[in-house]
Steps between C-alpha positions, in 0.01 A plus 500: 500500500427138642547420797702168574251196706750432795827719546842343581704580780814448309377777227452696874857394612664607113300823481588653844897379441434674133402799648733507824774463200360763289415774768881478618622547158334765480576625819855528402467603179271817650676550791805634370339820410413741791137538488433091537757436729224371788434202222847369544456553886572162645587223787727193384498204798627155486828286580731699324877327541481129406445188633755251420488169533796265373456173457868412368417426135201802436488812677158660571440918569149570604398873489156704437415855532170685415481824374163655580406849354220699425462500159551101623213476681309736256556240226388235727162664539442560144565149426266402765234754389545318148478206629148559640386625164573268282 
C-alpha cells in the first residue's frame, strides 16, 4: 500500500465525521436487538428548543443537538485508527 507524503487534516476532519456517522448507524440499526443494546447506549446534549430571532421580513430558528453513543465513539476510533494507517 503507499503511503501518502503529507496527510491532510481535512481527510482527518471527513474521516472521523464518516465514522462518527457510520458507528451511529450502526448503533441503531444493532441496538434494536437485545444482545447489542449497550451499542445504542447513549447521551444527546445541546440547545434543544429554538432560538428565534425575527427580524420583520426573515425569521431565523437556531437549534443543535449531539447525539453521542457508543457505537459513535467506536466509529470515531476506527476512523482515526485508519487514518493513521493510511
Amino acid at each position: 500500500m503507499r503511503r501518502l507524503q503529507s496527510k491532510s487534516p481535512a481527510v482527518l476532519i471527513l474521516l472521523l465525521l464518516a465514522g462518527v456517522v457510520l458507528g451511529g448507524f450502526i448503533g441503531d440499526w444493532l441496538g434494536a436487538s437485545e444482545s447489542f443494546r449497550w451499542l445504542a447506549y447513549g447521551k444527546s446534549f445541546g440547545i434543544t428548543s429554538p432560538f428565534t430571532l425575527d427580524l420583520g421580513i426573515i425569521v431565523f430558528q437556531f437549534a443543535l443537538s449531539i447525539r453521542l453513543t457508543i457505537a459513535g465513539l467506536l466509529g470515531f476510533f476506527i476512523a482515526a485508527l485508519i487514518y493513521k494507517f493510511i
